[in-house]
N, C-alpha and C positions, 0 to 999 in steps of 0.2 A: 596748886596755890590754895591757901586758905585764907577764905573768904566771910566776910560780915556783911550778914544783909538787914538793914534795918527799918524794919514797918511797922505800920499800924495795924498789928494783931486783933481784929475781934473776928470770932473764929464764921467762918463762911458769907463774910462781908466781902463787898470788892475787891479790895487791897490786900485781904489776905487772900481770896483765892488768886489775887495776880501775883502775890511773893511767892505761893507754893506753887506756883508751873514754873515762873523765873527759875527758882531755886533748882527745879528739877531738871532746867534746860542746862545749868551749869554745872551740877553735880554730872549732867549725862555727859557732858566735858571733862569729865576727870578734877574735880574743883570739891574742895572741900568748902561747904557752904553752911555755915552757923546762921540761923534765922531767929531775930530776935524783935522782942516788943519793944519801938523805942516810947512807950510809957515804961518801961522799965526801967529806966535810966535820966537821971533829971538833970544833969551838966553833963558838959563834954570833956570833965575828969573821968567820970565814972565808966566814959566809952573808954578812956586812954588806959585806965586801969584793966578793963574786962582785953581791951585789946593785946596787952601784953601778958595778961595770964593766959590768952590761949594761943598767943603765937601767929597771931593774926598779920596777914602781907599786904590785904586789898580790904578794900570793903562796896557795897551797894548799896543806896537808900531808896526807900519807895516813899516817896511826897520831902519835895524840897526843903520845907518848911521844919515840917514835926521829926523827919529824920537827919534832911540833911544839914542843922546845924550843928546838930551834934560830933559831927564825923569833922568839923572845922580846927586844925589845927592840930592834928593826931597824928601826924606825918606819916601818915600811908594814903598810899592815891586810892580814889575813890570816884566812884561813879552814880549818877543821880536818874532816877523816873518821875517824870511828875505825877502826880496823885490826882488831882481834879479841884480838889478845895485848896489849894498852893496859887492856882493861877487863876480862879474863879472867886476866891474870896481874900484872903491872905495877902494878896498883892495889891490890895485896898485900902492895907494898913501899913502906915509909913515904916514905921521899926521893922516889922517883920519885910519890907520889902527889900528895904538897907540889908537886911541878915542873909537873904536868900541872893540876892543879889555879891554879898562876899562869898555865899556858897559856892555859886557857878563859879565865881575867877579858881576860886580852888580845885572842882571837879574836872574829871577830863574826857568824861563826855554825861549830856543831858540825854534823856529821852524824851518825846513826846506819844502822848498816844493817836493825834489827828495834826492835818496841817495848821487849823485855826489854833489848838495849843502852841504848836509852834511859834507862829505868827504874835502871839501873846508873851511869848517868853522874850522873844527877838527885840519886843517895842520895848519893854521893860528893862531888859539887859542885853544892849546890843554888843557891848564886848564879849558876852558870851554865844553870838548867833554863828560863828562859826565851830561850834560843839554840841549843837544842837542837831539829833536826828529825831526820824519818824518813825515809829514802828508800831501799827496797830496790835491789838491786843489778839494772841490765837486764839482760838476755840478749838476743843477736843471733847463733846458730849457724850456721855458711859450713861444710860438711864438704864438700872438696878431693875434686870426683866424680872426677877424673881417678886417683886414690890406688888403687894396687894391695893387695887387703888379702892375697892369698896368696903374693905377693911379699913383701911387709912379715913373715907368719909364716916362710916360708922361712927369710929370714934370721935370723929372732931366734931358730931351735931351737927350737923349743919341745917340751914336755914330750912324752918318746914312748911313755910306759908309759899316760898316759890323755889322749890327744891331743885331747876333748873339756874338758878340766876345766885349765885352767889362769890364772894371774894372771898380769897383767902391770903392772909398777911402770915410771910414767913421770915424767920429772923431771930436774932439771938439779941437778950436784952441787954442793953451797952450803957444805955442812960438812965437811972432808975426815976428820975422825973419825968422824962418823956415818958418811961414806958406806964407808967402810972395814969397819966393824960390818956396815953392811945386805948388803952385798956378800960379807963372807963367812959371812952365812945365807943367802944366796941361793945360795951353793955349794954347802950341805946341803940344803938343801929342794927335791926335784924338784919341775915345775912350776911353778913360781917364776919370773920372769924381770925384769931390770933394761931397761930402756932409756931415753936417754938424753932429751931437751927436743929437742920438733919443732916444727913451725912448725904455728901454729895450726890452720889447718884441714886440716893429716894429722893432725891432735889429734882433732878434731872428725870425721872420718871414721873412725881408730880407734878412739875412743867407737862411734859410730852400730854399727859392727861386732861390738861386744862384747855380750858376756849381760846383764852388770850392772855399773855404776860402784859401786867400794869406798870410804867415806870412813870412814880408821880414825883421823882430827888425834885430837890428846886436848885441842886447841883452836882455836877458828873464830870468826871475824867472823859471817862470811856467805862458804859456800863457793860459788864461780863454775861449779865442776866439779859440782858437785852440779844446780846449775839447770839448767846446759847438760844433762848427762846428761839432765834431764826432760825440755828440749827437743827435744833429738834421740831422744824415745823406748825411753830405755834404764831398766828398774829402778834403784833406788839402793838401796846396802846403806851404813849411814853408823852410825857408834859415837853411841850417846845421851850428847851432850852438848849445852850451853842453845843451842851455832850453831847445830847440826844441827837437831837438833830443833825448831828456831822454823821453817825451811823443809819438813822430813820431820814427817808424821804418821804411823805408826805404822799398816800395812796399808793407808793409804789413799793417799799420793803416796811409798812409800816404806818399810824396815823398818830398824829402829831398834836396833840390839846393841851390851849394856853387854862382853861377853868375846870372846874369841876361841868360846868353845864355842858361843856364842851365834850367834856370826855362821855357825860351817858349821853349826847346825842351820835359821838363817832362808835359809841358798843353798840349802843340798838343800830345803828346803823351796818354794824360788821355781823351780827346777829340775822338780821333780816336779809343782807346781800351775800349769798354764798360764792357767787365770781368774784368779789370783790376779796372774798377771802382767799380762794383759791391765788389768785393775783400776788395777792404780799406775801403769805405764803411758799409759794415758786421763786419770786426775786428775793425775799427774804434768805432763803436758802442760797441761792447761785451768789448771793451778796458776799454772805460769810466763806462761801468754799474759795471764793475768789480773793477775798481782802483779807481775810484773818487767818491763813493759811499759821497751824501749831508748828508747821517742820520751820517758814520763813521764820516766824521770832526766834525759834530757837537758832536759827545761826547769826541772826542778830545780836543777839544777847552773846554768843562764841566767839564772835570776832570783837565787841567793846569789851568787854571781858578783857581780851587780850592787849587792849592798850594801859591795862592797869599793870601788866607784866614788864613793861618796858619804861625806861626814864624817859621823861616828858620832850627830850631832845630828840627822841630816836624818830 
């Protein structure tokens, strides 16, 4: 079958790293799977047009909102993931929740990435709660042995008044206002440091190398960086919000900060106590081997798949 999957592409952000495992889970089904930016496309003519120049049968959207209006009314069945800012933000705003809300009647099945997404989606649109499943997000971490990590510091400077204790901010610039902002507190704040989107598994090695992974979103689906972090054995330090929190328990895979104050007293805190690391660490890992299992999504993803092959009676 060939397939339309439509996300919000900014290259090694959440959302893209979850369309390209999707993608790859489907392709490994024998599916022909077109991955596209839905900022590419500003009405749902211009899906209906791209749809019949390439002979498109099905389609996939990742975040209900930014993709899956588009896909509304293109007569091919289609299937929905929620993204994080669809049902943490988006569905706060009337219009938009009216639009996501005629999405679901039309899709034939939702995904969620946790129960409380679900739970969220169901209150909001309960004609759609019997198409709503769960399926956490896999994790599969490759960290790039070849990857020099005192080469990699060299370059970036980093802080030389306490050359143990520093942050480092990785990421590809999506916003040029924001990135303008962060950029010049990054110039006041020793220690501090920017750098720029790498290819996954110098990502996945730079992780492995660090003390602890920082998740400060003030909104999340389901963060990728946070799991992997577990996987490759790194603490997480992550802002208590319903994402984070549905993946981090609190001392146990993980420490959980609503401030800033909060967050340097749980690092000198994870600094200072090394059982305490060792702890989130071990359940961190056994967390991920157990819940985000990459073989489960992938036949997740094989079997809704397969309701987009059949008519909506069958």
């Amino acid at each position: 079958m060939r397939l339309l999957f439509l996300a919000v592409l900014r290259r090694h952000t959440g959302n893209a790293v979850t369309a390209q495992r999707v993608r790859d889970h489907l392709e490994a089904a024998g599916h022909v799977c077109i991955l596209k930016d839905a900022f590419d496309f500003e009405s749902p003519s211009e899906i209906s047009n791209f749809i019949k120049a390439e002979n498109l049968e099905a389609a996939v959207a990742l975040h209900l909102y930014r993709g899956g209006r588009l896909l509304q009314g293109n007569g091919i069945p289609f299937g929905i993931i929620f993204g994080g800012t669809d049902l943490n933000e988006d569905v706060n705003q009337g219009d938009k929740n009216k639009v996501m809300g005629k999405v679901l009647e039309e899709a034939r099945f939702a995904v969620a990435f946790t129960e409380s997404m679900k739970e969220t989606a169901q209150r909001q649109w309960p004609h759609a709660k019997d198409k709503i499943y769960v399926q956490s997000q896999g994790i599969a971490t490759v960290p790039n042995t070849a990857f020099n990590w005192n080469t990699f510091l060299q370059r970036s400077e980093w802080h030389q008044e306490e050359p143990n204790i520093y942050m480092v901010i990785v990421g590809p610039e999506v916003d040029p206002v924001f990135t303008r902002e962060v950029k010049a507190k990054v110039k006041r704040t020793p220690g501090v440091r920017l750098i720029r989107e790498m290819a996954q598994e110098d990502l996945h090695a730079v992780m492995k190398n660090c003390f602890a992974l920082v998740n400060s979103s003030v909104s999340e689906g389901m963060s990728a960086a946070i799991l992997e972090a577990m996987d490759l054995e790194v603490p997480v330090l992550a802002r208590n919000i319903p994402g984070n929190s549905a993946v981090v328990k609190h001392e146990v895979t993980g420490l959980l900060f609503s401030d800033p104050q909060e967050f340097v007293q749980l690092a000198k805190r994870l600094v200072s106590d090394p059982a305490l690391e060792k702890t989130i660490v071990a359940n961190g890992r056994e967390y991920v081997r157990k819940y985000h299992s990459w073989q489960e999504e992938r036949q997740t993803y094989r079997q809704l798949v397969r309701t987009l092959e059949r008519s909506p009676e069958d």
